[in-house]
N, C-alpha and C positions, 0 to 999 in steps of 0.2 A: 388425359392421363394425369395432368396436375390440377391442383385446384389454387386458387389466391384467394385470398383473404386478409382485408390488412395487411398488406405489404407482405405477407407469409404465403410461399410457397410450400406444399404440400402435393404426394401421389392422394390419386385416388387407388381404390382397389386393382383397378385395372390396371395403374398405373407400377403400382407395387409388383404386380404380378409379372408385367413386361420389365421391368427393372430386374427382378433374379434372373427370369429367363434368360436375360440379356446378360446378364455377370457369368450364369453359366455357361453361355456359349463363348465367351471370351480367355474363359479360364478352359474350356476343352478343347475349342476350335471344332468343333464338331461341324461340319453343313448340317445332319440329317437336322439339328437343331434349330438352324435358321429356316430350315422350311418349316418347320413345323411353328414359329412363331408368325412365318405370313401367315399359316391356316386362323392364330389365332388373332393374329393383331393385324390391321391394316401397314402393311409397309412394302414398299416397292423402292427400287435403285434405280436412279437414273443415269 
């Protein structure tokens, strides 16, 4: 989800995409949100 280059860190698209999703569930606290980011992004809690 990042890229480096030259010492520059940088999202990839995917990257971007999981970065809003993630600000919005922060700012709503929504769950229904957070499941729907496992659907799209690999993430699990240990």
């Amino acid at each position: 989800m990042i890229h480096i280059e030259k010492n520059i860190v940088s999202l990839t698209k995917k990257g971007d995409e999981f970065t809003s999703k993630a600000i919005d569930y922060i700012m709503t606290n929504e769950d229904a949100q957070i499941e729907d980011m496992k659907d799209d992004f690999f993430l699990f809690r240990g």
